[in-house]
Backbone bond lengths (Angstrom), bond angles and torsions (degrees), N, CA, C in turn:
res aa  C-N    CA-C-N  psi(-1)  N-CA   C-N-CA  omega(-1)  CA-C   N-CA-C  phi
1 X - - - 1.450 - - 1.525 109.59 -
2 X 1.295 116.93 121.85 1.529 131.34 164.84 1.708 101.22 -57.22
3 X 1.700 108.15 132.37 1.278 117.42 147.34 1.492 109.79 -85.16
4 X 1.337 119.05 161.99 1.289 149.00 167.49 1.914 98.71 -34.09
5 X 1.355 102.82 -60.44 1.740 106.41 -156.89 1.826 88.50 -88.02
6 X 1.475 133.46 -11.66 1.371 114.89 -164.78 1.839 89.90 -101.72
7 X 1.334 120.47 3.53 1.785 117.82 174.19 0.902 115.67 -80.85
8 X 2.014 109.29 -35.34 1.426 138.36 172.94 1.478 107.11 -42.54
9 X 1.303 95.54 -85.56 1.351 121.25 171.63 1.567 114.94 -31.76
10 X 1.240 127.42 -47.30 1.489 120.74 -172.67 2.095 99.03 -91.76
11 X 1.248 128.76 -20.86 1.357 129.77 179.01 1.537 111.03 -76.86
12 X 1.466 110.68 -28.37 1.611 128.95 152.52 1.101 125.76 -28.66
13 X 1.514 93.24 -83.65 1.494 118.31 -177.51 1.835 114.18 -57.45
14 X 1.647 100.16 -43.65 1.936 108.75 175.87 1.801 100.09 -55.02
15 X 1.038 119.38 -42.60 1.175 108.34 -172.90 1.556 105.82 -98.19
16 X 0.797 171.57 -44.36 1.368 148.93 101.35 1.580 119.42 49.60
17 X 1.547 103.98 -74.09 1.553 110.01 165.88 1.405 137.90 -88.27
18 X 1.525 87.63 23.59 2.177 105.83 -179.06 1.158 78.96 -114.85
19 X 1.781 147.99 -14.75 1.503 123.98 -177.09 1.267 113.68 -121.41
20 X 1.138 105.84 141.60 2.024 108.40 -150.36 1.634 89.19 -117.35
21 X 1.122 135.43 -15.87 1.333 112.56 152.30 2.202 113.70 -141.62
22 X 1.343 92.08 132.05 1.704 102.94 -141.13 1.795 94.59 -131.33
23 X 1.137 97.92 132.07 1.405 97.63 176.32 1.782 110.08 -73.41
24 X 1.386 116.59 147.39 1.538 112.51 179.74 1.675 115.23 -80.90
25 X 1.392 80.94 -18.11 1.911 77.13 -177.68 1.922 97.25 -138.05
26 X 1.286 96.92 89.60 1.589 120.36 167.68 1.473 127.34 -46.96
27 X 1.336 113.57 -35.87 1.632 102.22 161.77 1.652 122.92 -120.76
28 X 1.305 103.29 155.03 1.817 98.70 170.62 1.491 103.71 -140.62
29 X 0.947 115.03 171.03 1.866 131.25 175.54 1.429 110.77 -68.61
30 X 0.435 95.32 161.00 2.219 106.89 -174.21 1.079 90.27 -108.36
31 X 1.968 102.43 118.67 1.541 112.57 -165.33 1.343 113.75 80.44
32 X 0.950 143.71 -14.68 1.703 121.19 -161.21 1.789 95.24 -108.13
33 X 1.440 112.90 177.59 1.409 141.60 179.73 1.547 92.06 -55.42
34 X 1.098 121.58 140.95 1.766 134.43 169.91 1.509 115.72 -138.55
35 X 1.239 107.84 123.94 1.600 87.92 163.63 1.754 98.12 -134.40
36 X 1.859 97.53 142.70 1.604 113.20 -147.85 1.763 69.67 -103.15
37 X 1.565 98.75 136.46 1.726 102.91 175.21 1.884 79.17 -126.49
38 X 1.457 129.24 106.93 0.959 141.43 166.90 1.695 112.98 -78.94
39 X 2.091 122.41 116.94 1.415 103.90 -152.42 2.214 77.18 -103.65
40 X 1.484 117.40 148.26 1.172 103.31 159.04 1.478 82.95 -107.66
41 X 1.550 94.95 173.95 1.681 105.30 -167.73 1.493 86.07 -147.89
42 X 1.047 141.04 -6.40 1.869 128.64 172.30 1.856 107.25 -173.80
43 X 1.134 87.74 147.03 1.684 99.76 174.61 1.787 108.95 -67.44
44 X 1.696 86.96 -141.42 1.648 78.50 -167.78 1.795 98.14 -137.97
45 X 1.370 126.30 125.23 1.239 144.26 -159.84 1.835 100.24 38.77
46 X 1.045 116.99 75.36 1.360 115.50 175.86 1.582 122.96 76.98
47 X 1.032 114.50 -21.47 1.803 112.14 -179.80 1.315 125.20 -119.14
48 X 1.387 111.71 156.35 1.265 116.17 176.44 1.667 124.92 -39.25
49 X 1.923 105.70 145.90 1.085 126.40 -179.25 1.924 99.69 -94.46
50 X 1.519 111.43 128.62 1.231 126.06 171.20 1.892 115.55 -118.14
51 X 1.482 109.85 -3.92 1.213 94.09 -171.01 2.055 91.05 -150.27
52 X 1.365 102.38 128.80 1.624 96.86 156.25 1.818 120.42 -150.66
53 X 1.383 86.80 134.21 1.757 104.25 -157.18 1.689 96.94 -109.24
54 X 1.549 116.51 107.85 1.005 120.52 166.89 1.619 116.44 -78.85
55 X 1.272 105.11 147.45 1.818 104.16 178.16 1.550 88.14 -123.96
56 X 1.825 119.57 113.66 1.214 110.84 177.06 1.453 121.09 -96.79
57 X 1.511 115.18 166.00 1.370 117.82 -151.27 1.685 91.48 -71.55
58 X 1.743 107.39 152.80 1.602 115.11 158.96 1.376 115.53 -46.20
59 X 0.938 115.01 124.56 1.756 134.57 158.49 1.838 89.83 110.00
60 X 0.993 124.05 1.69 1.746 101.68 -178.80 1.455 114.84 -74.92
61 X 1.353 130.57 135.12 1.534 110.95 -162.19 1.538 87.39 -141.41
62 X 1.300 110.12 150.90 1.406 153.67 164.71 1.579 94.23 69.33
63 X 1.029 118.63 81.30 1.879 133.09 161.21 0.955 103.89 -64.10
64 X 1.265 108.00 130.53 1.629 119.46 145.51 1.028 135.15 -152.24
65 X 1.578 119.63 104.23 1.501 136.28 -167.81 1.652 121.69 -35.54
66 X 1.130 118.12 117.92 1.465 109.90 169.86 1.568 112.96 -80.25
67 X 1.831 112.73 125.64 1.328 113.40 -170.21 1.474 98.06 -76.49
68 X 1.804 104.54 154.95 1.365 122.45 -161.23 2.263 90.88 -137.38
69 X 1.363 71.54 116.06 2.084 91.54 -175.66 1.773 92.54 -57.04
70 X 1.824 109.14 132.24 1.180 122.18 -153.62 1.428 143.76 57.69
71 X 1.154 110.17 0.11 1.515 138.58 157.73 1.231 124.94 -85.09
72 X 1.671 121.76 126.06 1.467 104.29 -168.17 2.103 86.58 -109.42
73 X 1.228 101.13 -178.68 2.075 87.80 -157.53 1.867 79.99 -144.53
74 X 1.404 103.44 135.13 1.562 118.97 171.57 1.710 95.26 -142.75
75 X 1.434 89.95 138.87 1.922 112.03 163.92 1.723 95.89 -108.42
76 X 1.264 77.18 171.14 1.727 98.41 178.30 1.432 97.31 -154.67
77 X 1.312 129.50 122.23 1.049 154.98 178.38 1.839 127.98 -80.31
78 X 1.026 143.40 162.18 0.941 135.83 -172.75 1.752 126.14 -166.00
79 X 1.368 120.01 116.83 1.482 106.44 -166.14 2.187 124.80 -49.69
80 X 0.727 131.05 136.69 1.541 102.63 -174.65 1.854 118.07 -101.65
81 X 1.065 110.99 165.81 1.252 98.63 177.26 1.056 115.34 -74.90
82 X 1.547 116.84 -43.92 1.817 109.48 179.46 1.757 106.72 -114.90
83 X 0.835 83.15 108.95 2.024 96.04 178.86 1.728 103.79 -55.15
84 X 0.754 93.96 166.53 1.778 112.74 -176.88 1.541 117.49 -149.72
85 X 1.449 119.99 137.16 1.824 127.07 -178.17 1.827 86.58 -76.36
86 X 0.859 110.46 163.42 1.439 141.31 167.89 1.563 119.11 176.35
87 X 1.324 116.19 107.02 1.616 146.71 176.28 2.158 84.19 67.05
88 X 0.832 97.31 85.61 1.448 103.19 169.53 0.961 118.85 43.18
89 X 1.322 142.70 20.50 1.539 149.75 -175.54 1.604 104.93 -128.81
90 X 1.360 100.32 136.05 1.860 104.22 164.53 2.116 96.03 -76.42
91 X 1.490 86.45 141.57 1.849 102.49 152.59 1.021 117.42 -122.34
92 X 1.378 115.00 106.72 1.495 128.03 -173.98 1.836 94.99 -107.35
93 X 1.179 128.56 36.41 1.379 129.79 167.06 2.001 109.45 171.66
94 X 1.406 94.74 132.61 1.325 94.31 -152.61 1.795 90.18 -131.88
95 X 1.423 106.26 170.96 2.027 113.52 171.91 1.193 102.90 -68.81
96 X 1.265 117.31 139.54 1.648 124.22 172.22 1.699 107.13 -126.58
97 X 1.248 97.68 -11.88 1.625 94.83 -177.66 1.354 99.38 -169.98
98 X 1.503 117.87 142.20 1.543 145.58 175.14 0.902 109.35 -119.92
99 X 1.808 133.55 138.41 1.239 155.00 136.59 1.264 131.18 -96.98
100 X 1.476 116.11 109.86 1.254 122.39 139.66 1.437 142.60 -77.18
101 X 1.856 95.43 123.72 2.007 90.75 -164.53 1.011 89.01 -125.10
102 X 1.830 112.62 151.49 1.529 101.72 -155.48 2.253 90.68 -92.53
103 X 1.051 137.66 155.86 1.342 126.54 -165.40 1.800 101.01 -94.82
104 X 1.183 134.67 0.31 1.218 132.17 170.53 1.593 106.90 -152.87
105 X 1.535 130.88 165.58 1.069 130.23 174.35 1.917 105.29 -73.41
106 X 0.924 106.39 -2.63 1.439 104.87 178.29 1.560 120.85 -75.76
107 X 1.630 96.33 -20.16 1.627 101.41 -179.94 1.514 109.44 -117.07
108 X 1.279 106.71 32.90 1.548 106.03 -179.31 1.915 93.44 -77.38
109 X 1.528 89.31 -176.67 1.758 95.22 -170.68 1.493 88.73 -112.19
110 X 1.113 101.06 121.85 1.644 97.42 161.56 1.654 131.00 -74.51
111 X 1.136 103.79 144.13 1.626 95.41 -175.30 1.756 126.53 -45.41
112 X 1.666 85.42 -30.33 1.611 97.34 -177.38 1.658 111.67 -84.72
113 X 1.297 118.55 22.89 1.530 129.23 175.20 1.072 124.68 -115.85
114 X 1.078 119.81 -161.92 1.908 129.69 -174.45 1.076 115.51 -141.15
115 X 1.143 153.69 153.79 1.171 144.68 162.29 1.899 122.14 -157.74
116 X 0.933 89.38 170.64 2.126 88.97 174.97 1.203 100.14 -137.47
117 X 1.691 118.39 162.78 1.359 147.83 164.95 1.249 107.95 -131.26
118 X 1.350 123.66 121.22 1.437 134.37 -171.75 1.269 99.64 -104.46
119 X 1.492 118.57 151.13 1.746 115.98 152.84 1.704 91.40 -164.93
120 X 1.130 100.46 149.08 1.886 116.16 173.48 1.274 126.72 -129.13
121 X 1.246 108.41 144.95 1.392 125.27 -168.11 1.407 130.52 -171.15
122 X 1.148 133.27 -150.49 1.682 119.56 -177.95 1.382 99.13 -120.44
123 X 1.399 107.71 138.70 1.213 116.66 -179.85 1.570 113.98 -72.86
124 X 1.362 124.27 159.01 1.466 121.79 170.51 1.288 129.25 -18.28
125 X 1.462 138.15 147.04 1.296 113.85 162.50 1.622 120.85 -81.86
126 X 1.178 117.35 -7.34 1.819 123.44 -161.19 1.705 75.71 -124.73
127 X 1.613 88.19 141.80 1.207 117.96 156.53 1.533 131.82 -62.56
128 X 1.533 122.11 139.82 1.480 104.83 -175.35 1.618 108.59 135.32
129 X 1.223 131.06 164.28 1.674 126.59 -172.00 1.394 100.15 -54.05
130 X 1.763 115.60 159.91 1.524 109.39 154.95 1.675 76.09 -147.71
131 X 1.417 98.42 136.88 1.726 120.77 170.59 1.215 112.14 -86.92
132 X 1.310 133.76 118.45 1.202 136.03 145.86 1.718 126.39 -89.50
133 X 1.666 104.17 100.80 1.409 124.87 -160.04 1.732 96.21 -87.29
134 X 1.492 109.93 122.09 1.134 138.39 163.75 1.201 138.70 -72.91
135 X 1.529 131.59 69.37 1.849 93.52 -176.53 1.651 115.45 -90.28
136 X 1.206 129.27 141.34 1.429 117.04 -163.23 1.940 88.07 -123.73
137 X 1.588 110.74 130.31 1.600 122.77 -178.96 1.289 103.88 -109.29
138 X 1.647 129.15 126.60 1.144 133.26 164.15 1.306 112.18 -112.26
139 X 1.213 109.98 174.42 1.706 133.95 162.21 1.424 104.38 -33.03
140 X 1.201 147.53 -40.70 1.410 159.20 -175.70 1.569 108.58 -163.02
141 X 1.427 86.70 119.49 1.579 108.45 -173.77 1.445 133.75 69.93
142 X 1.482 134.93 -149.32 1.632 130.43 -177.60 1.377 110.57 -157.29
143 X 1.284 129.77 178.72 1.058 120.86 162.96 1.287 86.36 -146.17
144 X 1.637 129.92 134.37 1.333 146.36 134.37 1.394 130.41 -76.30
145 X 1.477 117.07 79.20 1.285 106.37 162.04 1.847 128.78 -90.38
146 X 1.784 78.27 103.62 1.459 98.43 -173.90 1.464 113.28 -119.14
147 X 1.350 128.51 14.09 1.546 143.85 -154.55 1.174 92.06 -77.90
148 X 1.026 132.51 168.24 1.620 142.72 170.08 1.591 95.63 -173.27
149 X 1.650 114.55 159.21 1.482 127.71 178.23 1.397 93.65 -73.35
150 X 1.456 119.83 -177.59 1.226 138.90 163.09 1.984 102.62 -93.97
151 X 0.940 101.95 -1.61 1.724 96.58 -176.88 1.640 80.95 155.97
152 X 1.366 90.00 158.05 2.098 124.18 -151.68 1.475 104.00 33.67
153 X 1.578 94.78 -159.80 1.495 107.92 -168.72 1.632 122.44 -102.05
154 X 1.582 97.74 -12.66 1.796 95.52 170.89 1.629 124.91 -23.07
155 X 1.037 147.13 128.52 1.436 139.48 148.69 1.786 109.26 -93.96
156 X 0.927 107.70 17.88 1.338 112.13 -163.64 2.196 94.37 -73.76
157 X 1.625 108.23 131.93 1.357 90.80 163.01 1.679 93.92 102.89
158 X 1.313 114.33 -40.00 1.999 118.95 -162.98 1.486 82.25 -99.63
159 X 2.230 85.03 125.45 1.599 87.19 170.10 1.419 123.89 -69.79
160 X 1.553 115.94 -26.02 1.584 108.00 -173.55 1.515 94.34 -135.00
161 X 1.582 115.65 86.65 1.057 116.83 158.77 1.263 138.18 -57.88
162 X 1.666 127.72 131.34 1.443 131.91 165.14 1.535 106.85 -22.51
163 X 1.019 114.23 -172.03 1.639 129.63 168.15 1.469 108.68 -126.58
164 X 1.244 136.93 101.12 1.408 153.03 -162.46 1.617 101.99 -77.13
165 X 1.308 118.10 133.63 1.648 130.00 158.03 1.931 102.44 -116.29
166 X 1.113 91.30 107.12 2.014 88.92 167.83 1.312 104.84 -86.63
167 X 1.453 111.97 108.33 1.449 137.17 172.46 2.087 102.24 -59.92
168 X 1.277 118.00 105.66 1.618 99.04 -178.82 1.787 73.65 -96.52
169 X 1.305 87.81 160.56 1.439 128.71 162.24 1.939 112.61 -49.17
170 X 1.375 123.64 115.68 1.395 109.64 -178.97 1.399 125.52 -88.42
171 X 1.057 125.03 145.85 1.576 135.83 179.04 1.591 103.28 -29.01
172 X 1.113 121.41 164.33 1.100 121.05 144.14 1.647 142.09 -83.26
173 X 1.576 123.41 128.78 1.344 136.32 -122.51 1.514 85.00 -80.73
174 X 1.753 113.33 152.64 1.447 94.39 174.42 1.300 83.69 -89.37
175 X 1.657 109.66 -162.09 1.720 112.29 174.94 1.733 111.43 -81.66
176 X 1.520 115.40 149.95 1.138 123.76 -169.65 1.465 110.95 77.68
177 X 1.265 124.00 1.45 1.547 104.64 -173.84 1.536 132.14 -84.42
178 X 1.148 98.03 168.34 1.783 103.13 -164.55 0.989 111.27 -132.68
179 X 1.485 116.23 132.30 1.548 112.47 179.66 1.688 100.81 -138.25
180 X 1.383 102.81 141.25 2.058 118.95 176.93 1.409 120.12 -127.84
């Protein structure tokens, strides 16, 4: 007989191993400090990964890639529709996408490895999914994880699912508070 938390636990894990690149820490606060630890877990038809281009979710603001030794690291920027103050300054253009390229074939990822791509920033302000769309380039072939549901958060069924952050809803602020 299945308990309640061991169905959990195994519906986890099934979906877990249908997504080949998965954030390690799946939820953050709406508004607060985030840091996206992106896991790849295999290349693409057998060979090494040399290139991965995050597309980050709408509303994530002020990215910033953690550099990775043999990796060379590019943002791409983008004007926004609704600007935001942060430390006394308007941002009327924010990161929308990071690349990691590996700088020699010596630091490619092999299929038979593991690896992470870090970058931090503030999570959404509204509660609710935010996709972080992947394209990952190997030695032969790609993988686009760009899948998303048509409505909720299932990935169940999508061959190359997004990488999901569940935005919860944040406390209410005491006065003076600050969040990064």
């Amino acid at each position: 007989m299945k308990t309640p938390l061991l169905s959990l636990v195994l519906a986890t894990a099934t979906v877990a191993a249908q997504a080949h690149v998965t954030l390690e820490t799946p939820q953050a606060t709406a508004g607060a400090g985030y840091k996206a630890v992106l896991r790849v877990s295999h290349g693409c038809q057998g060979t090494a990964t040399h290139t991965l281009t995050v597309r980050l979710p709408a509303g994530f603001r002020g990215a910033k890639p953690m550099p990775k030794a043999g990796w060379a690291l590019s943002v791409q920027k983008a004007p926004l529709a609704q600007p935001y103050e942060s430390h006394g300054r308007r941002v009327t253009e924010d990161v929308v996408e990071i690349t990691w390229k590996a700088t020699s074939r010596e630091a490619w990822l092999p299929d038979a490895h593991y690896d992470e791509f870090v970058l931090r920033g503030q999570a959404p302000q509204a509660a609710g999914p935010a996709w972080f769309k992947v394209q990952q380039l190997c030695e032969q072939g790609q993988w686009d994880w760009f899948d998303v549901p048509a409505s909720g958060t299932t990935t169940r069924g999508l061959k190359a699912p997004a990488a999901l952050l569940e935005v919860m809803p944040a406390a209410p602020a005491a006065p003076g508070g600050h969040h990064h």
